[in-house]
C-alpha positions in Angstrom: 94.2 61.2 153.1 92.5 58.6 155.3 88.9 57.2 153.8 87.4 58.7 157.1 88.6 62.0 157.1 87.1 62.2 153.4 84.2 60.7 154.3 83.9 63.0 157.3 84.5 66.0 154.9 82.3 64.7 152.3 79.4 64.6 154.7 79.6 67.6 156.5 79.2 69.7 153.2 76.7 67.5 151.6 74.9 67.6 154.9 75.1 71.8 154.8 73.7 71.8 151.3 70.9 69.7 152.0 70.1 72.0 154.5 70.1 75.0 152.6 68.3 72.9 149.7 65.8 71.7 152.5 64.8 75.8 153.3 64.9 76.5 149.3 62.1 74.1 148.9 60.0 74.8 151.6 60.4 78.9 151.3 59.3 78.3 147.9 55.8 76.3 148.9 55.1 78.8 151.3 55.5 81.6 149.5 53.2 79.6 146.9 50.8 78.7 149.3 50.2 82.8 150.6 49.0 82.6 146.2 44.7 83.0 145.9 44.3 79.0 145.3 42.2 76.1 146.3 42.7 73.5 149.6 43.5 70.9 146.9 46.1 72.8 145.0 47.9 73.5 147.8 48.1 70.1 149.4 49.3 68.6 146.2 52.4 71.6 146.3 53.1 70.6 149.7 53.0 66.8 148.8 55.3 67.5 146.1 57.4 68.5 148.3 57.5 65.5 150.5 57.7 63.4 147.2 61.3 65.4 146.5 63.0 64.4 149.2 61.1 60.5 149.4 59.6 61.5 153.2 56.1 60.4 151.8 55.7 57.5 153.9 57.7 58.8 156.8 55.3 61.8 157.0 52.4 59.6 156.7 53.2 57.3 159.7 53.5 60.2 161.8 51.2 62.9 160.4 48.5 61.2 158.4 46.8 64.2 156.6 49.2 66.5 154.5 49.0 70.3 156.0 51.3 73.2 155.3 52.2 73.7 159.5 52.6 69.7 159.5 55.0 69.3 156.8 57.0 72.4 157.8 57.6 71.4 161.2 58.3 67.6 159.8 60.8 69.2 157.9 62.2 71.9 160.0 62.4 71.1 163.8 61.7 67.2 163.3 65.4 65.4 164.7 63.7 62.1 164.0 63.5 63.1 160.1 67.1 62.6 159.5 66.3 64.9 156.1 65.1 67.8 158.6 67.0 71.5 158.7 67.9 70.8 162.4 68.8 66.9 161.9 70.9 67.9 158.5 72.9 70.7 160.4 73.0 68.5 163.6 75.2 65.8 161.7 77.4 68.5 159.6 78.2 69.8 163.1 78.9 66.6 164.2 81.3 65.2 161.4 83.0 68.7 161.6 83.5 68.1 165.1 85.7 64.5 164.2 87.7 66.3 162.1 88.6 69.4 163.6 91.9 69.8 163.0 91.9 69.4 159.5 89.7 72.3 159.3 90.6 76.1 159.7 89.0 77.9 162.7 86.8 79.8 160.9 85.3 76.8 158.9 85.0 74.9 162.5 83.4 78.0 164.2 80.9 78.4 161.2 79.4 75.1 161.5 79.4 75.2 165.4 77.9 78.3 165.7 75.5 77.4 162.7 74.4 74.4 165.1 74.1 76.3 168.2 72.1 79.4 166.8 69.4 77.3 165.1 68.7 76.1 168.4 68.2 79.1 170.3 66.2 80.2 166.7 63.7 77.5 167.4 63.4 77.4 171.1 62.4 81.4 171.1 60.4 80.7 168.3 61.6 82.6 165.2 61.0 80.4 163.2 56.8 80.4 163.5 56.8 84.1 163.9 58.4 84.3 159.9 59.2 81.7 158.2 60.6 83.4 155.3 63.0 85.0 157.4 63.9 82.0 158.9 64.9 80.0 155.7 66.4 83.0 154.5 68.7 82.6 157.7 69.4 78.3 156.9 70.6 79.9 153.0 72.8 82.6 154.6 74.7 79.9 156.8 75.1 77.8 153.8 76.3 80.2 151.7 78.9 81.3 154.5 80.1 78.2 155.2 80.9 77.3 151.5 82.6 81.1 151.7 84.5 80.3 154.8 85.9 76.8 153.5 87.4 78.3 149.8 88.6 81.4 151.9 90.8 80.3 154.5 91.0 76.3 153.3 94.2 75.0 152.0 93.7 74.0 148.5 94.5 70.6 148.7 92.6 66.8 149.0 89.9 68.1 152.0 89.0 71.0 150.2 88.0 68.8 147.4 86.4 65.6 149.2 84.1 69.1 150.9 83.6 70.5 146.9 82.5 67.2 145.4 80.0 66.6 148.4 78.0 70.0 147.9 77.8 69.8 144.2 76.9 65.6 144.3 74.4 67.3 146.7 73.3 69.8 144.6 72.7 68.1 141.4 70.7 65.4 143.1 68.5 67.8 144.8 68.0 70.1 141.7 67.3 67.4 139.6 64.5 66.7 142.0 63.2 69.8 142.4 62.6 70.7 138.6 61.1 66.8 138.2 58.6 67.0 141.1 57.8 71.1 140.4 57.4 70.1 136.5 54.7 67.8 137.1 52.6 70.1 139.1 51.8 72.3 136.6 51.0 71.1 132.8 49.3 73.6 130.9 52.0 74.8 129.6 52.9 71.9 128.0 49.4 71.0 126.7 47.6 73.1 124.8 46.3 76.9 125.6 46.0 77.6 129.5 42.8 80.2 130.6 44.2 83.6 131.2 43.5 82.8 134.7 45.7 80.1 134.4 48.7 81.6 133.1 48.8 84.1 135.8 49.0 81.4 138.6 51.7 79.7 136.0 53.8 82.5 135.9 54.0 82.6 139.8 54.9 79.3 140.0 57.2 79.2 138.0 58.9 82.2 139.2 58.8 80.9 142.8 60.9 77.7 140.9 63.4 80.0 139.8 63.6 82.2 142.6 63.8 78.7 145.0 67.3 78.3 143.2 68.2 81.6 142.9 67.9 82.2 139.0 64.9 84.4 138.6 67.2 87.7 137.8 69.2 85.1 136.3 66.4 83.9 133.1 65.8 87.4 132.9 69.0 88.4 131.9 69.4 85.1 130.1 66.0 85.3 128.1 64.3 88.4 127.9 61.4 86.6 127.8 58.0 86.0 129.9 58.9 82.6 131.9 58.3 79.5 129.6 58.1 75.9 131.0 60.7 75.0 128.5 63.4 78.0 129.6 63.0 77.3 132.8 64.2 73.5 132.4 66.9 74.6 130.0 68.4 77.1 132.7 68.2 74.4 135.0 69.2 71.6 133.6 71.5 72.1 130.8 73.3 75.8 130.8 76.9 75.2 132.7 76.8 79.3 133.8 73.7 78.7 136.4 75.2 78.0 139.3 73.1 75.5 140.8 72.0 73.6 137.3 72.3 70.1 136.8 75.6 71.3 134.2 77.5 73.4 136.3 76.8 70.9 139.5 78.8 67.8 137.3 81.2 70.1 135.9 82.6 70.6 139.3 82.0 67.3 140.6 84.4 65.9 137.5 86.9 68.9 138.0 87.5 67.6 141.5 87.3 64.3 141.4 89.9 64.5 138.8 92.2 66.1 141.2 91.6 63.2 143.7 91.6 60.3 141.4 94.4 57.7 140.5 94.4 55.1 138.3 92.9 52.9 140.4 89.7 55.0 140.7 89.3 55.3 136.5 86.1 53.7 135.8 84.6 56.6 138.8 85.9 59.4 136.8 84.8 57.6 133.5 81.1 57.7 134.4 81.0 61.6 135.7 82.8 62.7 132.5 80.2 61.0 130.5 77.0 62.0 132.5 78.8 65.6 132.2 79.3 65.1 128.6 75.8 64.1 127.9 74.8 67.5 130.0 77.2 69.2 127.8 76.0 68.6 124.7 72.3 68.0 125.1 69.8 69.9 123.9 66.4 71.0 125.5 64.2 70.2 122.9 65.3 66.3 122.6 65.2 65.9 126.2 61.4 67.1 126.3 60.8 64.8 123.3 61.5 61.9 125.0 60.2 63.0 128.2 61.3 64.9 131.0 60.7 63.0 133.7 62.1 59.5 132.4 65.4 61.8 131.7 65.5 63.0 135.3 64.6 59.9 136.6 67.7 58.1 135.5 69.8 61.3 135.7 68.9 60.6 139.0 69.8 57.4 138.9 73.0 57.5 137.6 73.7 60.5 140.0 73.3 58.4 142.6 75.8 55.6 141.4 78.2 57.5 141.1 77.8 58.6 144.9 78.0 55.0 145.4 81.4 54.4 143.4 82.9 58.0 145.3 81.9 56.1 148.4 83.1 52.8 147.6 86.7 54.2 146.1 87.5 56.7 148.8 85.1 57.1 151.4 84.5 53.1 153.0 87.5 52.6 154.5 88.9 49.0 152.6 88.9 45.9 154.5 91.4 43.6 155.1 
């Protein structure tokens, strides 16, 4: 396959997973934010979620002052915010579009129509009259569109180069997600919380786990009232969540072994070690030495490999 068709493919599902992961996050604050809580508390959820996705200073030099309508329309409707809803299923339109025919019609139709009915979504306002409904909309299309592709896509390279984008996608953007939301609340990590307290903790942490889909998920898992220390196990280390940091690098490794040659070894070497740590890690150790330091070069690590994928078969090689 030519390096531009994979990289075209690559893109245009890691761009319609950071979309979806872009309406996760933000239909998670704002359900947190309609929570009985102070002007402070929710500024620093809403910061968090600028933090995630490293807008900080982007937001700054346009907004100034952090605000729930600000940030949401920053990271909605803004095309300038190349991390925006509409600017991440702008460009998966657009590197679908310069590789049509390698796709089926119904993946092609998908992301055009995707494109062109978020549009019309935000012009007649939908998206101020309910948000909720709205991001619920930006997680249907994602979910279709992953459908679409393993439903009608011939399993061969492009259906691969499309599989290791989202799940790349999705373990950096979990990763972030449990690092930032970790930090926000510590109580139950130090010491006894007031009973007051460990109300608003068990609502955010169930917005966490309903932001990634797993609430019903712990519950069958556990059995348990939500503990800080679950909640990063789930999503971090057990391989049968679907959008933990596990199952995300097992299927990034099981497809980039169907891709690789020899010349592309040392790529595969370093996912089938950062999935082997994941595979045999354990909770407690990780929280011993510190969650955020583990993330952090998870992280890291996550993002060098993106760098070797793109260097092997994505750049196309000079001459």
């Amino acid at each position: 396959m030519l390096s531009r068709t994979a990289d075209h493919l690559f893109w245009m599902s890691r761009y319609t997973e950071r979309a979806e992961n872009t309406a996760r996050m933000l239909d998670v604050n704002y359900q947190t934010s309609l929570l009985p809580q102070s002007t402070a508390v929710a500024q620093v959820g809403w910061q968090g979620l600028l933090s995630i996705s490293e807008l900080s200073v982007a937001y700054e030099s346009k907004y100034g002052g952090v605000n729930a309508r600000d940030v949401m329309d920053f990271m909605v409707r803004d095309e300038k915010n190349s991390s925006s809803i509409i600017s991440c299923l702008k460009n998966a339109r657009e590197n679908a579009r310069a590789v049509r025919g390698t796709l089926t019609t119904e993946v092609w139709e998908t992301q055009n129509q995707t494109y062109l009915e978020i549009f019309r979504m935000l012009r007649n306002g939908d998206f101020e009259r309910d948000p909720s409904q709205f991001f619920e909309w930006v997680k249907f299309r994602s979910h279709l569109s992953r459908g679409v592709t393993v439903g009608t896509m011939l399993q061969d390279e492009a259906l691969y180069f499309m599989r290791l984008g989202t799940f790349l996608e999705r373990a950096d953007n979990t990763a972030r997600l449990v690092d930032v939301k970790f930090h926000a609340v510590q109580s139950d990590f130090y010491g006894a919380a007031s009973e007051k307290d460990q109300e608003y903790d068990f609502y955010h942490w169930s917005a966490i786990l309903r932001s990634v889909s797993a609430f019903e998920i712990y519950r069958r898992v556990y059995r348990n009232v939500i503990k800080p220390e679950r909640v990063a196990e789930l999503l971090i280390l057990r391989a049968d969540m679907p959008r933990s940091l596990a199952a995300s690098l097992q299927e990034v490794v099981s497809n980039l072994a169907k891709v690789t040659d020899d010349q592309t070894c040392e790529t595969v070497r370093r996912a089938g070690k950062l999935n082997a740590e994941l595979q045999y890690a354990r909770i407690d150790e990780i929280l011993a030495t510190g969650l955020h330091a583990y993330l952090t070069q998870f992280l890291d690590r996550v993002n060098e490999l993106g760098a070797h994928i793109s260097r092997d078969f994505l750049v196309p090689a000079t001459a």
